[in-house]
C-alpha positions, -999 to +999 in steps of 0.1 A: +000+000+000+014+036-011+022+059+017-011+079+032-012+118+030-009+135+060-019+170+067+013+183+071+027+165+038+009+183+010-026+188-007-043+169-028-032+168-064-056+166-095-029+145-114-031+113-085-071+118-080-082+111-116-071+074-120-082+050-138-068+019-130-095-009-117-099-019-084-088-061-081-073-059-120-042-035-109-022-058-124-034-053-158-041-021-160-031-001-191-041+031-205-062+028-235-067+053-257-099+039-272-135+052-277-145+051-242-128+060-217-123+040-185-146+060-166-173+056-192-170+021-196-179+023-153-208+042-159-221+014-187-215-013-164-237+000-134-266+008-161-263-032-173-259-046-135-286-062-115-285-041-089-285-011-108-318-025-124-333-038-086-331-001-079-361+002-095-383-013-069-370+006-041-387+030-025-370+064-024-395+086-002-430+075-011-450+039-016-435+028-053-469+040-070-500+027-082-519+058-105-489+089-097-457+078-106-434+090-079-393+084-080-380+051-072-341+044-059-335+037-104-353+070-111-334+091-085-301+076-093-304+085-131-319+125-120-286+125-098-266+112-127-274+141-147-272+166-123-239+158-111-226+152-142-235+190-146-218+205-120-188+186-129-189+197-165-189+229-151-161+225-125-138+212-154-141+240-179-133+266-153-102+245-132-090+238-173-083+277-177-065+275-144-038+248-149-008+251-174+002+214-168-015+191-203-013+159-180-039+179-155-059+197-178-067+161-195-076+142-166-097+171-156-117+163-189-133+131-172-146+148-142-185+146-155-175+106-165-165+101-128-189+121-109-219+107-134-211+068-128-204+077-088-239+093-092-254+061-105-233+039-078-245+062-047-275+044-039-271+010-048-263-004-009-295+013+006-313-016+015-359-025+007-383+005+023-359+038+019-340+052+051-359+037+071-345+002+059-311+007+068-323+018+106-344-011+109-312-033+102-290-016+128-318-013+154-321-053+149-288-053+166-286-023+189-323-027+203-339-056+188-332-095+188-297-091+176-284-081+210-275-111+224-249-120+197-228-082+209-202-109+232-195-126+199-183-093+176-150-069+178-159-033+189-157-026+149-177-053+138-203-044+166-204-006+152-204-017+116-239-040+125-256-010+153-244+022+124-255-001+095-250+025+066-260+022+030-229+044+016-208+023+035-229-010+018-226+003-018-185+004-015-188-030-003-210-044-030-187-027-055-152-036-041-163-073-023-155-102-038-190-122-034-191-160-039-181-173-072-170-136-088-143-121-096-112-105-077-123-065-071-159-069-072-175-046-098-135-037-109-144-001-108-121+024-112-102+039-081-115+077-089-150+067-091-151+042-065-133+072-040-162+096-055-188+077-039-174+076-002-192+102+015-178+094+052-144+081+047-139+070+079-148+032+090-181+027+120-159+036+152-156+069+137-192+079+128-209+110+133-245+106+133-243+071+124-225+080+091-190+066+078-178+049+048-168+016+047-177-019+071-139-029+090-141-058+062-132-033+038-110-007+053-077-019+040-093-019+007-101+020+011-067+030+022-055+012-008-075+035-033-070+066-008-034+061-007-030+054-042-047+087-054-030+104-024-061+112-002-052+131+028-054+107+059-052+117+100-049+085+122-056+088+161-046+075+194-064+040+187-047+037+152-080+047+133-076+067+099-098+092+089-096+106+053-105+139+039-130+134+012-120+132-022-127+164-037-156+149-061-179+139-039-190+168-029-205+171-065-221+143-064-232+149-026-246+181-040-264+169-068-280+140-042-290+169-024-306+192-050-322+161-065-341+143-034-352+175-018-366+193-054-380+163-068-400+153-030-414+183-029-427+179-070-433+144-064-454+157-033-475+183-053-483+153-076-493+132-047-517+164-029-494+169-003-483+202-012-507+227-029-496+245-062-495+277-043-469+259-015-447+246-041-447+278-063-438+298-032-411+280-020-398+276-055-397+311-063-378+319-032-347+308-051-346+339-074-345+376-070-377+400-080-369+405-121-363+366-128-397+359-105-413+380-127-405+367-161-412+331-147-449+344-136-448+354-172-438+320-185-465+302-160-491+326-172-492+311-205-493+268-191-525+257-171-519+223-163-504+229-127-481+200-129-464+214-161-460+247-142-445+232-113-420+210-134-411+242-156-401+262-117-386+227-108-359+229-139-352+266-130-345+258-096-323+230-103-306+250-130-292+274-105-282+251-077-261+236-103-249+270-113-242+278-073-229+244-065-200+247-095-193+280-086-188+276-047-166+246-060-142+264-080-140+294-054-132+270-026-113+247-048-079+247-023-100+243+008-107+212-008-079+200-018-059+205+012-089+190+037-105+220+052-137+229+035-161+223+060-195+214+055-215+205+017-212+228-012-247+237-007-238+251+029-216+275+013-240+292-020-255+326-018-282+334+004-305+340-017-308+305-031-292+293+002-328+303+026-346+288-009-336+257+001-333+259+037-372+267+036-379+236+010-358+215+035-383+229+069-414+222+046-401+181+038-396+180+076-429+194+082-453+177+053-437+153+036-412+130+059-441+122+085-471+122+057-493+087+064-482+069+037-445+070+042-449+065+082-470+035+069-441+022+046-418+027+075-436+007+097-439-023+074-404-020+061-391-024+097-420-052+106-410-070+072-371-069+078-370-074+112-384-107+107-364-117+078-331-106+095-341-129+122-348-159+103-316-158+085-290-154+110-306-178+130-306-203+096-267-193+101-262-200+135-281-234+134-278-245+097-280-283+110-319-277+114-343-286+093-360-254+085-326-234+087-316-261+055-350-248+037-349-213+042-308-212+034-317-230+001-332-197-008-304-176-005-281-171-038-247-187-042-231-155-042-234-146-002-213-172+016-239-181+045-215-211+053-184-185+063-162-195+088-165-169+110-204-157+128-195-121+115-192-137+081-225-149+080-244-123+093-228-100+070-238-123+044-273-121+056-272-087+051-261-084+020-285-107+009-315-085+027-302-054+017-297-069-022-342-074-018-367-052-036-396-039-015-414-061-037-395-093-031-390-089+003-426-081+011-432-115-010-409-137+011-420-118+044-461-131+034-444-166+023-424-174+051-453-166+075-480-186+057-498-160+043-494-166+008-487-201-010-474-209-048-505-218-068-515-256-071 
């Protein structure tokens, strides 16, 4: 592993952070000079992977929809995708008039590749039943029937199952080496694979129940961090923390703009929100003359769904313009490891209190609306039970029913691991891999309630 970064050494360097060679194939890495680049060629394989395509029936905010279409975890990713890829765009064609170095200014030509197929990746370890799945899988531990197995875990392994993050599960489903596949997991590249790592920092660390990466991938982070020459800190106990590579705080930002604009359109859609709610909070984003011309604009559509999704594209257009911008002027804070907060902490205050006030009114109307309490409750009722089952099919695979139920489990997750921790991390990855769909299925199944047809 190459030498870690420390504050004191130097910052971050645009030349080391774009690289392209693939995580588990280092060994044959070579720099082609073909049609795609290697950065595109990550973005095509998430698009064509099954759990790029399961994303589909997850639930991002609201009940996956039955008349209104609402976003999905698919939907969501590919908004993101595009929005990212945006601000990225942007990013590059300002830094490019900055640097006199040609082995810079080319890398920084694949900054919309990266941040795109990071964009696509961000989401893909969130687990059935939207936020609320990945609490009901660490309260299984820290307050439910996974308690009594604490004795049996390391203090890391215990945080990694109570803090149970889905950023920290997508690096793990794109870096692990499952059952039967090959060496390096997805065999991302090391840029976009660094671009998704929001909390880079393993469990023991977390804030908020945040970090990064599970302990049984931490030495496979501080190989990409210390190839691309991440900045690292390690304490007392020996734990690193990284500064985050500059690049995801696009694609942090464009998560951002996406799930709180498009929750509060898909929230109009759904009567949650009146026209007039939306309109206001969507014209708070823009000084007096641009409100006006857009009441122009409105004037001349009367379907109100088509005027709210006309104000939605203007507000997204200039967070992307403000997210950019704050990135370029902030640039060196970045790369040396002391920009605090998101980028969207740090735009103008105009747009700034627009979303701050679109933020209060999710908190307020949307978050704790009926129908996504409701989804919460049966998300943690349906995964509860199946996290249950399974590890105790792990712990007692000798019984008859444990034999049954582990028969439905793909190869891929190695429920016969050597180790307890091995199993139940298997267990979760096999949970956390379920649709809403196919986990509500198997939860109706495996309590009687519904039967293959005779």
């Amino acid at each position: 592993m190459q030498k870690l970064v420390t504050p004191n050494d130097r910052k971050m360097n645009w030349a080391s952070l774009i690289d392209d060679t693939r995580f588990g194939l280092e060994d044959y890495h070579d720099s082609r000079n073909g049609i795609r680049s290697d950065f595109q060629r990550d973005y095509d394989r998430l698009v064509f992977s099954s759990p790029f395509r399961r994303l589909q029936n997850k639930t991002q905010v609201f009940p996956l929809p039955g008349s209104v279409f609402v976003h999905n975890r698919l939907t969501h990713s590919l908004e993101v995708s595009c929005v990212g890829r945006s601000i990225a765009n942007d990013v590059a064609r300002a830094l490019k008039k900055k640097y006199d170095e040609e082995s810079v200014i080319s890398k920084l030509d694949h900054l919309g590749e990266i941040v795109g197929a990071a964009c696509l990746a961000h989401d893909l370890g969130n687990p059935p039943f939207g936020h609320s799945g990945e609490k009901s899988i660490s309260t299984f531990f820290s307050e439910g029937p996974g308690t009594v197995l604490k004795d049996q875990f390391t203090d890391g392994q215990w945080a990694d199952l109570t803090r149970f993050e889905g950023n920290a599960n997508a690096f793990r489903l794109l870096t692990h080496q499952f059952k039967g596949r090959r060496k390096g997991g997805f065999a991302m590249t090391y840029s976009t694979l660094a671009a998704i790592v929001k909390y880079p920092f393993e469990s023991r660390l977390a804030t908020k129940n945040k970090f990064g990466f599970f302990t049984t991938e931490t030495e496979d982070f501080k190989k990409i961090a210390g190839r691309l020459g991440m900045i690292s800190e390690e304490n007392d106990a020996g734990l690193v923390k990284f500064s985050r590579h500059p690049l995801v705080y696009i694609v942090e930002a464009a998560d951002d703009i996406c799930y709180e604009i498009m929750d509060i359109e898909d929230a109009h859609k759904l009567k949650i929100l009146t026209t007039r709610d939306v309109t206001e909070l969507f014209l708070s984003y823009f000084d007096d003359d641009r409100k006006a011309r857009m009441e122009r604009i409105m004037a001349t559509v009367d379907d109100p769904n088509e005027k709210i999704a006309y104000l939605r594209s203007c507000v997204i257009g200039v967070l992307v313009d403000r997210a950019a911008q704050t990135f370029i002027e902030n640039e060196e804070l970045i790369l040396n490891g002391s920009f605090a907060g998101s980028l969207l902490d740090h735009i103008p205050e105009l747009e700034r209190c627009g979303y701050a006030r679109c933020n209060a009114k999710s908190w307020e109307k949307i978050y704790c609306a009926n129908d996504v309490v409701d989804i919460e409750l049966a998300g943690n009722k349906i995964i509860s039970f199946l996290m249950e089952k399974f590890i105790h099919a792990v712990r007692y695979p000798e019984l008859n029913y444990s034999r049954l139920l582990l028969s439905r489990v793909p190869e891929q997750y190695e429920v016969d691991s050597p180790t307890l921790f091995g199993k139940v991390q298997a267990v979760i990855d096999h949970v956390s891999a379920m649709t809403d769909v196919y986990a509500l299925d198997l939860y109706r199944k495996l309590n009687g309630m519904s039967l293959p047809a005779v």
